[in-house]
C-alpha positions in Angstrom: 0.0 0.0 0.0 1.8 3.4 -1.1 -0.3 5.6 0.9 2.4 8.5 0.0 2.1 7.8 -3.4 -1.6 8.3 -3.3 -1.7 11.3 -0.8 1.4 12.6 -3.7 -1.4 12.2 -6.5 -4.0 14.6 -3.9 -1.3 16.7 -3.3 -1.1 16.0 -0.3 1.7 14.9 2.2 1.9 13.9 5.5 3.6 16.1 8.2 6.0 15.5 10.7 3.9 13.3 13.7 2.9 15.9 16.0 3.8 16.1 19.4 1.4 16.1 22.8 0.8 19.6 24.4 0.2 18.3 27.6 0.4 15.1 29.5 -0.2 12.0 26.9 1.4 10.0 24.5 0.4 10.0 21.0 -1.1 6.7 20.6 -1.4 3.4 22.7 -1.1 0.1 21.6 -3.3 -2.7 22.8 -3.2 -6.3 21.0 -3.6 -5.1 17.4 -5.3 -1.8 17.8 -3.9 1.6 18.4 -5.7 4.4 19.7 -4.6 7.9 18.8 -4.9 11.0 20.6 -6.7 13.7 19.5 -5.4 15.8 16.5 -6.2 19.1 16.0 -5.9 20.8 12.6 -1.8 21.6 12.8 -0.2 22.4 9.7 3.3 24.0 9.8 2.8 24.3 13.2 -0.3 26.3 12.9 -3.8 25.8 13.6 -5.2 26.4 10.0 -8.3 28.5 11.9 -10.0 29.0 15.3 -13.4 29.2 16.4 -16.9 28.0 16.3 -18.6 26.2 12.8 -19.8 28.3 11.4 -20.4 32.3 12.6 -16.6 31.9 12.6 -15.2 29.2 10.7 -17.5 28.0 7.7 -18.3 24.5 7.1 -15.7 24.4 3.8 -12.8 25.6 6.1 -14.3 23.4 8.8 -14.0 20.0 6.7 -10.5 21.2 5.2 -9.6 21.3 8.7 -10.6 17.4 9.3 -8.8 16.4 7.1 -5.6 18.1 8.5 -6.6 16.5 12.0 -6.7 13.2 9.9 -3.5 13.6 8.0 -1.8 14.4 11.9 -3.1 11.3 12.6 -2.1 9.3 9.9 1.0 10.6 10.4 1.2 9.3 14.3 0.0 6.0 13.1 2.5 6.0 10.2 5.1 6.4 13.3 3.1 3.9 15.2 4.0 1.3 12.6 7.7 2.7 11.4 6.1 3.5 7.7 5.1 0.2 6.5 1.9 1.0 5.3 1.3 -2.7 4.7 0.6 -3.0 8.8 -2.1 -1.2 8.6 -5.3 -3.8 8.5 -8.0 -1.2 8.4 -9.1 2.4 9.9 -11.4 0.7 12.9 -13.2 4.2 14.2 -12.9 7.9 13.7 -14.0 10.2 16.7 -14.5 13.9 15.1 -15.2 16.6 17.3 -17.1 20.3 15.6 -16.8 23.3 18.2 -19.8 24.9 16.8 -22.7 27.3 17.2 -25.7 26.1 19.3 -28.1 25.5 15.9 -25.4 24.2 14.1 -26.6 20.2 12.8 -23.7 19.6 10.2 -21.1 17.7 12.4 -21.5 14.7 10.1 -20.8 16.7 7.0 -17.4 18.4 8.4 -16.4 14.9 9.3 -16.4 13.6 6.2 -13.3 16.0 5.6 -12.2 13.5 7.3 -13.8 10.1 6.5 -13.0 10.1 2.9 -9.7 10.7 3.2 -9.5 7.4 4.4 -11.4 5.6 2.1 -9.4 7.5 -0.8 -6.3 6.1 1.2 -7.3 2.6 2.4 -10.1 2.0 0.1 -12.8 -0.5 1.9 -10.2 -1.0 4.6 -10.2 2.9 5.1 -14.5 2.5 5.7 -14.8 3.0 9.5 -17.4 3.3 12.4 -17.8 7.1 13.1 -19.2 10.0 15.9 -19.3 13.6 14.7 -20.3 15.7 17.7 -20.6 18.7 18.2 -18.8 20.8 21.5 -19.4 24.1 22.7 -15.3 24.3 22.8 -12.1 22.9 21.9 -8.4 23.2 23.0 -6.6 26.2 22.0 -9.7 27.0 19.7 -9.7 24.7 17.5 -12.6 24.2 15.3 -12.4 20.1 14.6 -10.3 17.7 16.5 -10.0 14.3 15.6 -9.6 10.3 17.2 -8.3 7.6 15.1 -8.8 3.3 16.1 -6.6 1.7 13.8 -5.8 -2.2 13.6 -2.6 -3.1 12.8 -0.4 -6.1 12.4 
């Protein structure tokens, strides 16, 4: 599985694996499954955009930043299995959290920033179990941030 190749072809690339603000570790491994941390959307060291979907982020920006929580966590699981793609058995669960306005009932479509990323990555094995909910706040203002359940081998 060349999942650079592919991401190359989106123009897309994965970043360096981000490191924990605060008192975690990145991912745990249990058996053959590894939980991520949350993943906010870091790029260049960044948060793309702050605030609440969508009287200040709008739902496009809001889905372009799921998928940069879910390219941060592809790139701790691509540490989590030293880049051998091939490990990889499927994308078990994704956990997407919206900070967003009271009224606001599109979590599920900001998620799929997220979701079909992995499916263009992993194909059926990239087809996952799913919550999008929404939160009256996020860590350092974030509008998404994103869990990942992987099984490896």
């Amino acid at each position: 599985m060349d999942i650079q190749a592919k991401l190359a072809s989106m123009n897309l690339s994965l970043p360096d694996a981000p490191k924990p603000v605060a008192a975690y570790v990145p991912s745990v491994r249990v058996g053959d499954l590894v939980v991520l941390s949350g993943q906010l959307p870091f790029a260049s060291g960044k948060l793309l955009c702050t605030g609440r979907v969508p009287s200040q982020v709008s739902v496009e920006q809001a889905v372009q930043a799921a998928r940069q929580c879910a390219l941060n966590a592809l790139a701790v699981l691509g540490a989590e299995v030293d880049g051998d793609w091939n490990r990889v058995v499927r994308i078990v669960r994704l956990g997407v959290f919206v900070a967003c306005d009271n009224d606001f009932a599109e979590q599920p479509k900001v998620a799929n920033g997220a979701s079909e990323l992995m499916v263009a990555l992993f194909g059926d094995a990239g087809r996952h179990a799913r919550a999008a909910v929404g939160t009256n706040a996020l860590p350092l203002g974030a509008p998404v941030e994103l869990e990942l359940t992987a099984q490896v081998h």
